[in-house]
C-alpha positions as CSV (number, residue, x, y, z in Angstrom):
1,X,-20.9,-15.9,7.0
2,X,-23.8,-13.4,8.3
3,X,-25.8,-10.8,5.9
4,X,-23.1,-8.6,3.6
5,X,-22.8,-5.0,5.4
6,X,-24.1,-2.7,2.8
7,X,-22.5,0.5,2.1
8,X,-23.1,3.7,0.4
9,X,-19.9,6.1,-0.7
10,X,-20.6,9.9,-1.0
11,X,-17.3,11.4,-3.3
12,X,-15.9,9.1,-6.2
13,X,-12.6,10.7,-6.8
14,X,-9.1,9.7,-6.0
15,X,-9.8,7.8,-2.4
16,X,-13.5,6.7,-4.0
17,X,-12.5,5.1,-6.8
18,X,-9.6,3.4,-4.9
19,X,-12.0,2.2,-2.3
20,X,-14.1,0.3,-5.2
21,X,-11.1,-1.2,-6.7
22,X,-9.6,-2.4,-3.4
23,X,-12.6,-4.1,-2.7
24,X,-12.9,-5.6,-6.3
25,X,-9.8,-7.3,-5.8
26,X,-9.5,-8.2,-2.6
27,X,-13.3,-8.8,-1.7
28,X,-12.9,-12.7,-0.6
29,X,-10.2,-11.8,1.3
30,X,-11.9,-8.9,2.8
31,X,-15.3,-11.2,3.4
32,X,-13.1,-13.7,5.6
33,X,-11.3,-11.2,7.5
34,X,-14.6,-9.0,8.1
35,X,-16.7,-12.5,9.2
36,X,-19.4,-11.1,6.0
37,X,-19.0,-9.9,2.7
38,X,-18.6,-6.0,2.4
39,X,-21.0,-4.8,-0.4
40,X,-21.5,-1.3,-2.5
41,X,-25.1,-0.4,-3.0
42,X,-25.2,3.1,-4.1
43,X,-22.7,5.7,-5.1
44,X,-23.4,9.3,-5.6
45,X,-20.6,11.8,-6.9
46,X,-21.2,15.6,-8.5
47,X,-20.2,14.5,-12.3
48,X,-22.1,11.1,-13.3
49,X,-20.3,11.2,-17.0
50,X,-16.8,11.5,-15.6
51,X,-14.4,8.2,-16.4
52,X,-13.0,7.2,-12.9
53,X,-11.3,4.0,-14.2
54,X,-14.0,1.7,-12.1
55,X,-17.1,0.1,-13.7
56,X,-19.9,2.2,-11.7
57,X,-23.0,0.5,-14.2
58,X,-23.3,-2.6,-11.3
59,X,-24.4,0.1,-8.3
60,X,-26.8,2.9,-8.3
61,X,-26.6,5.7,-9.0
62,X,-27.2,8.7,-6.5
63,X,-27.4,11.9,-7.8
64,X,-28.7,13.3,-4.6
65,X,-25.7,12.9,-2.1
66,X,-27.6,13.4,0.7
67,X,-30.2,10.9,0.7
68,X,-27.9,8.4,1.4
69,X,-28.3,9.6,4.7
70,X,-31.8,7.6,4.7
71,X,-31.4,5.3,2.2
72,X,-32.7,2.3,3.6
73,X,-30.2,-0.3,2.0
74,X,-27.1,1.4,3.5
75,X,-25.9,0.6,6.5
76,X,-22.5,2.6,6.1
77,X,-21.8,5.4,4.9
78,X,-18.6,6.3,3.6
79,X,-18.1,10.1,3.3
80,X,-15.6,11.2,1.1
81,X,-17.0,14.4,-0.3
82,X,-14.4,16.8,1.7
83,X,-14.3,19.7,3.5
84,X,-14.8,21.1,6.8
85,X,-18.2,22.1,6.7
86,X,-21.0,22.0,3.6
87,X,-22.3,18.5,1.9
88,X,-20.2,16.2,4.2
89,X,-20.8,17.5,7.3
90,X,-25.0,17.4,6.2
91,X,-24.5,14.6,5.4
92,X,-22.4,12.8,8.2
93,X,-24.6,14.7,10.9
94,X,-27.3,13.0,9.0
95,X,-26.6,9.7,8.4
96,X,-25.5,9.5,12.3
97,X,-29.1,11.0,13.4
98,X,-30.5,8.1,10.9
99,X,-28.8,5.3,12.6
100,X,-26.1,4.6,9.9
101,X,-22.1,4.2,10.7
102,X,-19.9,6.5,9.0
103,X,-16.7,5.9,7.8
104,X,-14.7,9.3,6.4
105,X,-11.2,10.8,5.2
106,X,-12.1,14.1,6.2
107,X,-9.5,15.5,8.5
108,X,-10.9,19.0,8.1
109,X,-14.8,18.1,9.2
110,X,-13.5,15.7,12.4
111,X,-10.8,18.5,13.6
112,X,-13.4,21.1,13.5
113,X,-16.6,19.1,14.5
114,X,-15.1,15.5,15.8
115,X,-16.3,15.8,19.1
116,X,-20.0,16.5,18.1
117,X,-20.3,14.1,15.6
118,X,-19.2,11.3,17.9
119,X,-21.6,12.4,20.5
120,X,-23.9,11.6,17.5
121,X,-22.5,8.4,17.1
122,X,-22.6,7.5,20.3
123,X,-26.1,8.4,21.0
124,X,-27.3,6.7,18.3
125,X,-25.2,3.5,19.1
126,X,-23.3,3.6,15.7
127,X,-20.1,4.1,14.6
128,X,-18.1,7.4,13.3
129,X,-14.5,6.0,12.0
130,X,-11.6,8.0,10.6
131,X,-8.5,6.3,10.3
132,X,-7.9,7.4,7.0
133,X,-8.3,11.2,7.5
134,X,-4.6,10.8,9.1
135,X,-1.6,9.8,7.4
136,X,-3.4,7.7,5.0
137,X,-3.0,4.3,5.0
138,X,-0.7,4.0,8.1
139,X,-2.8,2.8,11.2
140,X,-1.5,5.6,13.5
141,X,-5.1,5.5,15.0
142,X,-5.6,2.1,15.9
143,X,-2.2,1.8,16.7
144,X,-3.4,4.7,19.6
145,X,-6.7,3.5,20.3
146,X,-5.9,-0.4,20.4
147,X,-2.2,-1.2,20.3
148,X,-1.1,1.5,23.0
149,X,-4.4,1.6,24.8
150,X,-3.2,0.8,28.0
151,X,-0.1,3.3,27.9
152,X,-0.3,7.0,29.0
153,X,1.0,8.5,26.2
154,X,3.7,11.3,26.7
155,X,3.8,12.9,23.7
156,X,3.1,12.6,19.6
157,X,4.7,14.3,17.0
158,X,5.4,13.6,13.3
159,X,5.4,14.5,10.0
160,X,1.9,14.8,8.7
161,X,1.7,16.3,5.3
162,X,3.6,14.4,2.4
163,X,3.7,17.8,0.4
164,X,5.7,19.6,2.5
165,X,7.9,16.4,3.1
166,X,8.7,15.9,-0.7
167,X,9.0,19.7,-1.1
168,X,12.0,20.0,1.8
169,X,13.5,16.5,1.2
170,X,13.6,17.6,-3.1
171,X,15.2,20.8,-1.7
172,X,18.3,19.1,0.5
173,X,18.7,16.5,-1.9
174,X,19.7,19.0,-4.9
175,X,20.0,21.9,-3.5
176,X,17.0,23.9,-5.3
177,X,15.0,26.4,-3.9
178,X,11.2,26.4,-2.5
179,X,9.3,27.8,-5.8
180,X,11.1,25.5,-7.7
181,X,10.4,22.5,-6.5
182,X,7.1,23.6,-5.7
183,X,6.0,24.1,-9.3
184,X,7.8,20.3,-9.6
185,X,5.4,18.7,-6.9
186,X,2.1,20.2,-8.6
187,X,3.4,19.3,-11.7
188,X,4.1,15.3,-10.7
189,X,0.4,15.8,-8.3
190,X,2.1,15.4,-4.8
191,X,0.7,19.4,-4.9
192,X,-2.6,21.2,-5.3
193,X,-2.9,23.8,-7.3
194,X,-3.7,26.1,-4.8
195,X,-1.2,24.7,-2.5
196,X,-2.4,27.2,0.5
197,X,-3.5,24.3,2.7
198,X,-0.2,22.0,2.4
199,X,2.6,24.0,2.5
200,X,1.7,26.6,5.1
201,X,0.2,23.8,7.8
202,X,-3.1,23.6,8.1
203,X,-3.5,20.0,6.6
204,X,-0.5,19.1,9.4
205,X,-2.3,20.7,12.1
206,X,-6.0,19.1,11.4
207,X,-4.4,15.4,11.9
208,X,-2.5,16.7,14.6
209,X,-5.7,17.8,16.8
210,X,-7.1,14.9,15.9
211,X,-3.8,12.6,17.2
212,X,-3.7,14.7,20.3
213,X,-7.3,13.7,21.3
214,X,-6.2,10.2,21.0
215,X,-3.4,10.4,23.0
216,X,-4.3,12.0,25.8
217,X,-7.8,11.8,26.1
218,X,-8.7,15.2,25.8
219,X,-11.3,17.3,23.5
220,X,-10.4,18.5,19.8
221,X,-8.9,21.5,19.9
222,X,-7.7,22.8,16.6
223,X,-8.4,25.7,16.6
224,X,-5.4,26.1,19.7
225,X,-3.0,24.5,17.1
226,X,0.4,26.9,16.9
227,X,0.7,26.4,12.7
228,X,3.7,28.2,10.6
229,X,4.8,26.5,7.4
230,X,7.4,25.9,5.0
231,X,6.6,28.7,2.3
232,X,9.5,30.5,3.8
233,X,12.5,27.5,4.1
234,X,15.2,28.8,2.0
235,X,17.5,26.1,0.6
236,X,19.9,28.1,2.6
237,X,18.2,27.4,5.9
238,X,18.7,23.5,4.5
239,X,22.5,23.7,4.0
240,X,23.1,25.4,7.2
241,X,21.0,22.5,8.7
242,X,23.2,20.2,7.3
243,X,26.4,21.3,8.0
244,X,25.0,21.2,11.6
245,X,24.3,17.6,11.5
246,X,20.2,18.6,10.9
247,X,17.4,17.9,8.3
248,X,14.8,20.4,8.1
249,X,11.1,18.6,8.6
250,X,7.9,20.1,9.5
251,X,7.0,18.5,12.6
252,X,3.5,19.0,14.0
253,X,4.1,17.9,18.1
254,X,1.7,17.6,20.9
255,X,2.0,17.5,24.7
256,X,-0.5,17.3,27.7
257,X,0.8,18.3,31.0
258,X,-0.6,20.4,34.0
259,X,-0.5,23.6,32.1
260,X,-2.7,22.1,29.6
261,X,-2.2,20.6,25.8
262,X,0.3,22.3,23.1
263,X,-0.2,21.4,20.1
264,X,2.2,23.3,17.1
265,X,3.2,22.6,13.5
266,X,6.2,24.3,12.7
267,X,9.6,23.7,10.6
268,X,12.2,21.5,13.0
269,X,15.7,21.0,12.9
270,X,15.8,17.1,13.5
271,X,19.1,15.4,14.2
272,X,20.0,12.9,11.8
273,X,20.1,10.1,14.9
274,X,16.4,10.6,14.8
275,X,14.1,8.4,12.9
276,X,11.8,11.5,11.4
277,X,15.3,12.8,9.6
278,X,15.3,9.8,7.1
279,X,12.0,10.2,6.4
280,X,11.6,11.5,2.6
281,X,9.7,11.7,-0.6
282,X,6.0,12.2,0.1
283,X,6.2,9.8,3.6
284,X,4.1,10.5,6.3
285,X,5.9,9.4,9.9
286,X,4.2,9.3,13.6
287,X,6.1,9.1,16.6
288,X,4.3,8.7,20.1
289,X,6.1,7.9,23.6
290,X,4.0,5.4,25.8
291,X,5.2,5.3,29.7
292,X,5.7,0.7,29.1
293,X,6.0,0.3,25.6
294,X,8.6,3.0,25.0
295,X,9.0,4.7,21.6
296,X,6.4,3.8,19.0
297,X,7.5,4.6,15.2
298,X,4.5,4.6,12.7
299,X,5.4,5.3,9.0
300,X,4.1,4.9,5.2
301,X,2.1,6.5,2.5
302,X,0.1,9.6,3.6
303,X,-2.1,9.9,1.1
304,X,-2.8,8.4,-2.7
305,X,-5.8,6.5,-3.6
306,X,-4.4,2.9,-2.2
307,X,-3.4,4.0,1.2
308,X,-6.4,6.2,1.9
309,X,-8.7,3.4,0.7
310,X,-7.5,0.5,2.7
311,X,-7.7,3.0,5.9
312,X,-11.2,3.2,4.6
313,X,-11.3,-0.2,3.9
314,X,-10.2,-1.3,7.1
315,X,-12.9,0.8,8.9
316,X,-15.4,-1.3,7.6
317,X,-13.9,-4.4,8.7
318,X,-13.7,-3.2,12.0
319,X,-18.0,-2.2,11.5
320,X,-18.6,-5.5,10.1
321,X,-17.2,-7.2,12.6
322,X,-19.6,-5.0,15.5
323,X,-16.3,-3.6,16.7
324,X,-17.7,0.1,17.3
325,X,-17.1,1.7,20.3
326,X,-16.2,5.7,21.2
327,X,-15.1,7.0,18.4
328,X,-12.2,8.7,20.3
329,X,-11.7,5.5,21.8
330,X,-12.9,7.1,25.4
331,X,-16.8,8.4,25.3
332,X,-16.9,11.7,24.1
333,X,-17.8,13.3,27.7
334,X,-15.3,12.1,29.2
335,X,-13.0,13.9,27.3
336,X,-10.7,16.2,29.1
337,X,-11.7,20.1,28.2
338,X,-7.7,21.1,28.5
339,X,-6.8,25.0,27.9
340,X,-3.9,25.7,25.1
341,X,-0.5,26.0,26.8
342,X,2.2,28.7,27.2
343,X,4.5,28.3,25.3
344,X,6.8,31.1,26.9
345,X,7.9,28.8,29.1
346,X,9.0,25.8,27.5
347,X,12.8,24.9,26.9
348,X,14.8,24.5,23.6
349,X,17.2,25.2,21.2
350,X,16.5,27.3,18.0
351,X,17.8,27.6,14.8
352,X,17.2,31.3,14.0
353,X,18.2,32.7,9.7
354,X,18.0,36.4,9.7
355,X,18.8,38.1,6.2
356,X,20.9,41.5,7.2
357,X,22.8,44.6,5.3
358,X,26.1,43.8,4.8
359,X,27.5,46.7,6.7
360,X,29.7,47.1,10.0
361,X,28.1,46.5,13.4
362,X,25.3,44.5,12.2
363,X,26.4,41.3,14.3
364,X,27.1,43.6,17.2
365,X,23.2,44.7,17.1
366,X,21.9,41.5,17.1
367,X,24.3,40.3,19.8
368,X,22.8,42.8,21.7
369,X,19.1,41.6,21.2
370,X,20.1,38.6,21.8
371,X,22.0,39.5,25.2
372,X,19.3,41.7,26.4
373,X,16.5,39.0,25.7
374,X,18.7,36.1,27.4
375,X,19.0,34.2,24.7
376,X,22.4,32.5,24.9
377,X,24.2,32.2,21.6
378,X,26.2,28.5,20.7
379,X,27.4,28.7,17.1
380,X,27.0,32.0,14.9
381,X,27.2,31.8,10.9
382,X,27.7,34.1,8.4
383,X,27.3,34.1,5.0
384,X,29.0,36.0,2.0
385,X,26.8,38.6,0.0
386,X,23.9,37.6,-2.1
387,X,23.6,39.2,-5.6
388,X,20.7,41.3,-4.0
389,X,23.7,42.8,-1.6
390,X,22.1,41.1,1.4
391,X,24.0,38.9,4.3
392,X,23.1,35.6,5.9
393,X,23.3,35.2,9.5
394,X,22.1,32.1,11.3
395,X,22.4,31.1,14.8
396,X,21.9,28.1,16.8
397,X,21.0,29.0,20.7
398,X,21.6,26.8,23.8
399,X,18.6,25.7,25.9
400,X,16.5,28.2,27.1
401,X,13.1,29.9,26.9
402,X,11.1,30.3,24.2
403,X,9.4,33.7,25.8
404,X,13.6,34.9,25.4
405,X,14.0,34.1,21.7
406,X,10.9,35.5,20.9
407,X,11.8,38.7,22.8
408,X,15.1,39.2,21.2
409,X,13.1,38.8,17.6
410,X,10.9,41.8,18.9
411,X,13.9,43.8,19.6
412,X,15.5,43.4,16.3
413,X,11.4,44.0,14.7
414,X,12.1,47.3,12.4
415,X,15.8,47.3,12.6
416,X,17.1,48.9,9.2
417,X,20.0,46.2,9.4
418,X,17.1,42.9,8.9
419,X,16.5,42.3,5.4
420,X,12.7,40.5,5.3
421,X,11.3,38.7,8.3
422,X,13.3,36.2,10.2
423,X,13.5,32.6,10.5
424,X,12.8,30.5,13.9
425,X,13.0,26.4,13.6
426,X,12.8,24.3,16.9
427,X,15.6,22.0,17.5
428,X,13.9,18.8,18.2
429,X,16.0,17.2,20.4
430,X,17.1,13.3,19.6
C-alpha cells in the first residue's frame, strides 16, 4: 500500500463522531478497499470538553476550525460544521483555494453555492465530494454519476426528508394528527427542535437541486425549487387517501424538458402500486427513469450517524484511490444554465381538502369554481360536521391543467363558505 491519505474533520457531532468510529472498526477493511490506509490527523469542533463517545486524545486538537484549511498534514478535509453559509463555507472555499479535497454533508452549502465551489475544485485539480449531504448513506449520487452515467435521465423524484416520512407514515398507521406525532418525532430525535427546516421542505428541496444537477446536467438551481410542506396534512387528508387507494408522501420531483427544469417539493398522493408508497418510518427513497436501464429504485437510511458517515466514508475511498473528477460528474461549465419551468401547463390529477360551513349551497359554489376554471371533477367527498361546526369536502380531479386548479382555488380565495386555506396534493401517477 501507498502513503495513508490524511485527513482533517471540521464538526464532531452526530455524523463526526460516526465517521471516527466507522473507521475504527472497519479501518483494514477500509485500507484494502481504498489501496492505502485512511488516517485522522486533526479534529477541530466548538466544545473540546464535550463526551462524543470516541477517544479524541490520539489526534490533535484544532481549536481553530479554519486553519485546517492550510494545515499542512491534511490532505482532506471533511466539513461537517453545517450550514449554508458562515464557518463551512470559509472554510470549504478555503481548503479548495489551498489545494486540499473536501468531503462534506452539507446539503444546504452545495445547493446554494455547489456550482462555485466545484469550479474551485476543479481549478485547483482536487476534489469536492458530497454524497452524504443526500439521503444519507444511500449512494443515490454515485448511483447518477457512475451507475447511470451513460443514460439520459428522464426524471427523479423521491422522498428526501426522513422527518416528514416518519411524521405522515405515524399519522396513517394510527390515525393521530400532525402536532401529535410531531411532539413524538422530537421527542424519539427523528425531529429538531425547531423543526422549521424538515417539515415544511426546505431540507427536501436542497437534495433535490442538488439530484437534479446530476441528472440532467444542468446548474444548481434551488432557489427555483416550488417547496410546500407537510405542516398542514390533516390525518383527515390521510384517510381520504386511503380509502382512494393513496398514501400521502412528500415527494420532491424534477424534470428537464424544452421549457426548462421543474423542480418542486410538495405532499403527493402516491398509489399504493408504487414503490415510494411503502416506504415508511424515517426512510429516505430515490426514484430516477434512465432512457436503457429503465426504472432505478434507490432506498435506505437518510440520515443517523452510521449512514451519513459511510457516505462520508466512502468519499474518501473514492479520493484515495485518485478517483476525482467534476464534482457534478460533467465540468462545471458545461453545465446547462436552464430557466425554471411553467408549471401552468403541466398535466395531472389533484387531490384538493377544502374545510367549508356546513350550510346549503356550499357544494354548488364550489362546483361552480370549479366549472368556470375547467377543472373537471371525478369523485366528490363529504364529510359530517366537526365539533368546531365545520364540513369536509375533498375532491379528486381528472387530468388536466395545473394553471385550471389553481384558478378555481382563486375563485373560491375569500369565499365566506371556506373554513382556513385549502389543501392541493399531486396525484403522482403509478
Amino acid at each position: 500500500m501507498t502513503e495513508q491519505l490524511r485527513v482533517a474533520i471540521a464538526g464532531l457531532g452526530t455524523v463526526g463522531a460516526g465517521v471516527i468510529r466507522l473507521l475504527d472498526a472497519n479501518g483494514a477493511l477500509i485500507a484494502r478497499r481504498a489501496g492505502r490506509p485512511i488516517e485522522i490527523v486533526a479534529v477541530s469542533a466548538r466544545d473540546r470538553a464535550k463526551d462524543r463517545g470516541v477517544d479524541l486524545s490520539r489526534f490533535d486538537w484544532v481549536d481553530d476550525t479554519a486553519s485546517l484549511a492550510a494545515d499542512p498534514r491534511a490532505d482532506v478535509v471533511v466539513e461537517l460544521v453545517g450550514g449554508a453559509d458562515g464557518p463551512a463555507l470559509t472554510l470549504t472555499r478555503a481548503a479548495l483555494a489551498n489545494g486540499k479535497s473536501v468531503v462534506t454533508a452539507n446539503k444546504a452549502m452545495i445547493a446554494h453555492h455547489g456550482l462555485e465551489l466545484a469550479r474551485a475544485a476543479e481549478g485547483r485539480g482536487v476534489a469536492l465530494k458530497f454524497e452524504a449531504a443526500v439521503a444519507g448513506g444511500v449512494p443515490v449520487i454515485k448511483g447518477l454519476r457512475e451507475g447511470a452515467a451513460a443514460n439520459e435521465i428522464g426524471h427523479v423524484y423521491g422522498i428526501l426528508n426522513g422527518t416528514c416520512n416518519f411524521i405522515l407514515s405515524k399519522m396513517e398507521a394510527e390515525g393521530r394528527d400532525f402536532a401529535e406525532v410531531l411532539d413524538e418525532a422530537q421527542r424519539l430525535g427523528f425531529a429538531e427542535a425547531d423543526p422549521s427546516f424538515d417539515i415544511d421542505g426546505v431540507d427536501a428541496a436542497h437534495k433535490l437541486s442538488i439530484l437534479a444537477s446530476f441528472a440532467f446536467g444542468t446548474r444548481p438551481a434551488f432557489s427555483d425549487v416550488a417547496i410546500t410542506g407537510v405542516r398542514h396534512v390533516l390525518a383527515a387528508d390521510i384517510a381520504e387517501a386511503a380509502t382512494l387507494g393513496y398514501r400521502v408522501r412528500l415527494v420532491g420531483v424534477a424534470e428537464a424538458g424544452k421549457n426548462g427544469l421543474f423542480q418542486r417539493v410538495h405532499p403527493h398522493l402516491v398509489p399504493l402500486d408504487h414503490p415510494l408508497a411503502h416506504v415508511t418510518g424515517s426512510l429516505n427513497a430515490v426514484v430516477a427513469e434512465g432512457n436503457f436501464v429503465g426504472r432505478l429504485f434507490f432506498q435506505g437510511r437518510g440520515a443517523g450517524d452510521g449512514p451519513t458517515a459511510s457516505a462520508v466514508v466512502a468519499d474518501l475511498i473514492d479520493i484515495a484511490r485518485g478517483e476525482f473528477g467534476p464534482p457534478y460528474a460533467e465540468p462545471a461549465e458545461a453545465l446547462a444554465q436552464q430557466p425554471a419551468a411553467p408549471t401552468g401547463e403541466r398535466r395531472g390529477r389533484a387531490y384538493l381538502r377544502l374545510m367549508v360551513a356546513d350550510k346549503v349551497g356550499v357544494l354548488a359554489e364550489i362546483a361552480a369554481a370549479m366549472r368556470d376554471a375547467g377543472v373537471s371533477i371525478e369523485r366528490l367527498m363529504q364529510r359530517g360536521a366537526n365539533a368546531d361546526g365545520s364540513v369536509l369536502v375533498a375532491i379528486v380531479t381528472h387530468e388536466g391543467p395545473e394553471r385550471a386548479v389553481a384558478a378555481s382555488l382563486e375563485r373560491l380565495r375569500g369565499s365566506p363558505s371556506l373554513v382556513g386555506e385549502p389543501m392541493w396534493m399531486h396525484i403522482l401517477e403509478s
